[in-house]
N, C-alpha and C positions, 0 to 999 in steps of 0.2 A: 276723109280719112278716119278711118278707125283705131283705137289701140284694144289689142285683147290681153289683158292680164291674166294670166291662171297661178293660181296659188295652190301650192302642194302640200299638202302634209306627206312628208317624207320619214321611215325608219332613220329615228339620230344616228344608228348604228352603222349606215349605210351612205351616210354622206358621200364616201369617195364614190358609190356606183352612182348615184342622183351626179355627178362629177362629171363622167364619163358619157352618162346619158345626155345631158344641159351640152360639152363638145358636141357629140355626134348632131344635136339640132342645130347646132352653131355650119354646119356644111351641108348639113340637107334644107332647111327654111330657107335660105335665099336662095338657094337653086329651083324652090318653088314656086319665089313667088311671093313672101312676106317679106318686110323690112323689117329683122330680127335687131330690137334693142339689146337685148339680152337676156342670160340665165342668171338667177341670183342663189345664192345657197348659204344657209343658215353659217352665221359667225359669231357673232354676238347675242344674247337675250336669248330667245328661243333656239331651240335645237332641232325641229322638225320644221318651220316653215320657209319656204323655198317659193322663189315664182320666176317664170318664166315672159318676157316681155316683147309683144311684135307690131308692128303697126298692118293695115292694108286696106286696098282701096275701102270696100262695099262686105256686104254679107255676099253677095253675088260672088264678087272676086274673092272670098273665105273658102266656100264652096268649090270652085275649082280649083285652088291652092289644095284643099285638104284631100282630093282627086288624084293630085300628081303630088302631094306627100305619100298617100297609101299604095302609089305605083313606085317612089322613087325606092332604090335597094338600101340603101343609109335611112331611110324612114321604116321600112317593113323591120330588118333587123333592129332599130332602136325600139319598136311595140313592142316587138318580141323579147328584149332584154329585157326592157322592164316589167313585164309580166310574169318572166322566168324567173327572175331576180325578187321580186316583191318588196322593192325597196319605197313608191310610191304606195301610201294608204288611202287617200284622198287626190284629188284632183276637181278644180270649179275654175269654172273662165268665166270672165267678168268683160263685156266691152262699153268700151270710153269712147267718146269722143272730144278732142283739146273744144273750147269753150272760151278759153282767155286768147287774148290778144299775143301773147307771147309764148314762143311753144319751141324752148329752148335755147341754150347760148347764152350769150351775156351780150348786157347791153352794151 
């Protein structure tokens, strides 16, 4: 299992649309295909960084997840916003893989 964190620099000015966008992924990513942890948006300390959190299987299974994101119609419109929008400045994915014996919950 993989986790792919991407981390956003986000316009501070623009938090509610980065809002809007993080929803609309919250219905199209598991209809894909990923195990969506979540969207995080700036609260405290910083005012532009934001990340986005999903687990899945392989690079393999990224690949055809990100196949039927760019066909799903809640994915084509969410590129589309945010591109229209200009509220993302940055964007970098980062993948993980858990490594410890514990990978979540409480003991």
């Amino acid at each position: 299992m993989l986790t792919c964190i991407i981390r956003y620099e986000i316009d501070p000015t623009k938090k509610d649309l980065f809002a809007e966008y993080a929803r609309n992924w919250g219905q199209a990513i598991p209809r894909c295909g990923a195990d969506l942890v979540g969207y995080f948006a700036p609260h405290e300390g910083s005012a532009t960084l934001a990340y986005g959190i999903y687990h899945i299987e392989s690079l393999a299974a990224y690949e055809a997840y990100r196949q039927r994101l760019a066909a799903d119609p809640v994915g084509r419109a969410n590129y589309a916003f945010a591109q229209d929008q200009k509220f993302i400045m940055r964007e970098d994915r980062t993948w993980l893989r858990c490594v410890s014996d514990h990978q979540g919950g409480h003991p």
